[in-house]
C-alpha positions as CSV (number, residue, x, y, z in Angstrom):
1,X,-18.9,23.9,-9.8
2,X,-17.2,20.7,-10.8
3,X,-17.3,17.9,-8.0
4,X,-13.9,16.7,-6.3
5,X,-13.0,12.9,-7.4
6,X,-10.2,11.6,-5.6
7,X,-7.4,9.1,-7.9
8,X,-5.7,6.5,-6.2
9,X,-2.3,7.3,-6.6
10,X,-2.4,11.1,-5.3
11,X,-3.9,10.3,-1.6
12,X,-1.3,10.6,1.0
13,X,-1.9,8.4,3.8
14,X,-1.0,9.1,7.5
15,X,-0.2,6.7,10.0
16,X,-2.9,7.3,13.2
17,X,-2.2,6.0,17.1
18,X,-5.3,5.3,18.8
19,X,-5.2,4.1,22.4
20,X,-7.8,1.4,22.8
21,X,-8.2,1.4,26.6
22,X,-12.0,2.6,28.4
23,X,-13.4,2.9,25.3
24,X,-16.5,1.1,24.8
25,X,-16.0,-1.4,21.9
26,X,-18.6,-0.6,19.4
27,X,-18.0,3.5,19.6
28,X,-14.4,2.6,19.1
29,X,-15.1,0.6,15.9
30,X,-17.2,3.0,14.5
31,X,-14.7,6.0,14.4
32,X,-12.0,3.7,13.4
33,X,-13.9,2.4,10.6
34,X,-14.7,6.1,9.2
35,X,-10.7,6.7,9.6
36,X,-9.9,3.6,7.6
37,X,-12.7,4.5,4.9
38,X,-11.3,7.9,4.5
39,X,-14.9,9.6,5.4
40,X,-12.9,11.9,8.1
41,X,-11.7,14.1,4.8
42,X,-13.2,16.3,2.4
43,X,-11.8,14.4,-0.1
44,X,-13.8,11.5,0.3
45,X,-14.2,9.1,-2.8
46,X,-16.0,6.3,-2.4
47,X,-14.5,4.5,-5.1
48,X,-11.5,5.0,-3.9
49,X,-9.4,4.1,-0.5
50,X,-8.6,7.6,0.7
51,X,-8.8,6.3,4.3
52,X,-5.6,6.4,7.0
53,X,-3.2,4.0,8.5
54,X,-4.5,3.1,12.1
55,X,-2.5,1.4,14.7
56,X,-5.0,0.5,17.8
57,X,-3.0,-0.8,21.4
58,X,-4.1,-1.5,24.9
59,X,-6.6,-3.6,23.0
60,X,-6.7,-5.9,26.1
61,X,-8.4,-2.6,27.8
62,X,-11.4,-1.8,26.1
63,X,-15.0,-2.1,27.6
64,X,-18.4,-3.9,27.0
65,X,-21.4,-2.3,28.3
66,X,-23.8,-4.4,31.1
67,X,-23.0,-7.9,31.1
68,X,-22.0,-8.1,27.5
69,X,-18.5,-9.8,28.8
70,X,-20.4,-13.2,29.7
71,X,-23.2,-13.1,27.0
72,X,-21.9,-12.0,24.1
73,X,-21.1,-15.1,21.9
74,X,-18.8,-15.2,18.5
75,X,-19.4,-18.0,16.8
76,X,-17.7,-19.2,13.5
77,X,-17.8,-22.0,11.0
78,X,-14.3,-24.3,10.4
79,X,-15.9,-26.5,7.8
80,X,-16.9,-29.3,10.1
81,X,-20.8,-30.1,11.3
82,X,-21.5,-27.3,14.1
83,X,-20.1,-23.9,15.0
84,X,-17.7,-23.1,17.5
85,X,-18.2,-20.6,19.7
86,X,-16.6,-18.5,22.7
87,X,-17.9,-15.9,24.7
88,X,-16.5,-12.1,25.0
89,X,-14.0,-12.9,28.2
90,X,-12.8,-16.3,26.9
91,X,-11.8,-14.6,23.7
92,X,-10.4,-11.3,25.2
93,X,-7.9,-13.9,27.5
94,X,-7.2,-15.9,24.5
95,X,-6.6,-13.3,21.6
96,X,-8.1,-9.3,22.4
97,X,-7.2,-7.8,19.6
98,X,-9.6,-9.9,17.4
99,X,-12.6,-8.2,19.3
100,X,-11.6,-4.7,17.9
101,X,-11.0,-6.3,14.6
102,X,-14.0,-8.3,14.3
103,X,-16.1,-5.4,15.2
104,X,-14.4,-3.0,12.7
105,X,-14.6,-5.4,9.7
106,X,-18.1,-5.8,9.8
107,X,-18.3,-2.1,9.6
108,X,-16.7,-2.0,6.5
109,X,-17.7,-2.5,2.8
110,X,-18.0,-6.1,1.8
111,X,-16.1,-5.8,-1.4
112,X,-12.2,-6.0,-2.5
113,X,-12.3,-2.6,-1.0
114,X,-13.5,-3.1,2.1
115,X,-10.4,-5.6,2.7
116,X,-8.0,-3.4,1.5
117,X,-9.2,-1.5,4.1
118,X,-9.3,-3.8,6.8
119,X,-5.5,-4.6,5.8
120,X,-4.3,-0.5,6.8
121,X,-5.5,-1.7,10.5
122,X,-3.1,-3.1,12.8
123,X,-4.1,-3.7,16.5
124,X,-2.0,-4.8,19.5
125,X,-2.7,-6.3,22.9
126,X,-0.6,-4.1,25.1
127,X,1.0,-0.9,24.5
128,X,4.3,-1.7,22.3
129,X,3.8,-1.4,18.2
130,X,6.3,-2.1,15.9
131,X,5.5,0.7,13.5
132,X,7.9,3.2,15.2
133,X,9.2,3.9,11.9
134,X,5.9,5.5,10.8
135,X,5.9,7.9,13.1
136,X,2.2,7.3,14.2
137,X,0.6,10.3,15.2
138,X,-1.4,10.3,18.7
139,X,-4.6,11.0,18.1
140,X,-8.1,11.2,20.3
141,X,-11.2,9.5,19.4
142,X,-14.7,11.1,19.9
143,X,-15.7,8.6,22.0
């Protein structure tokens, strides 16, 4: 038997849908991150970005569990003597899609990969996406 290695210009990639809203945010990120790595196929390569195109909306809709909305804290350093820092609902009024995309990069590889990765996802506050063109396919989540 000879094992399967995947080459990088014979992958096809697919353009995914995935409607962000009552999903809790962590499940979310974790099946989107497995899409983006390519671990949903059996031609997985590590090496190698076999992963899918995902476009996320209704990011403005998805859920924190207890009372994650007023304690959770993001924090982040500009270069100047303290952090800032915002909590969950501050940030999900000011800018909701970095919440999913936040949660997803840290569940990628931290290498030149990994951000190639992180590049094939695109999320949007409310329902409208430019990427008509791609023909998206709806798909549903595990979650």
């Amino acid at each position: 038997m000879k094992t399967f290695m995947a080459k990088p210009g014979e992958v096809e990639q697919r353009w995914l849908l995935v409607d962000a809203a009552n999903y809790r945010v962590g499940r979310l990120a974790s099946e989107i991150a497995m899409i983006l790595m390519g671990k949903h196929r059996p031609t997985y390569t590590p090496h190698v970005d076999t992963g899918d195109h995902v476009v996320v909306i209704n990011a403005e809709k998805v859920e924190f569990s207890g009372k994650k909305w007023e304690q959770k804290v993001y924090r982040w350093y500009t270069g100047y003597m303290g952090l800032r820092s915002e909590t969950a609902e501050h940030r999900r009024e000011r800018r909701p899609e970095l919440i999913i995309e936040e949660a997803v990069r840290r569940m990628l590889p931290k290498n030149r990969l990994g951000r190639v990765m992180l590049d094939k996802l695109k999320v949007y506050a409310g329902p409208e996406h430019p990427h008509q063109a791609q023909q998206p396919e709806p798909v549903q989540l595990g979650v």
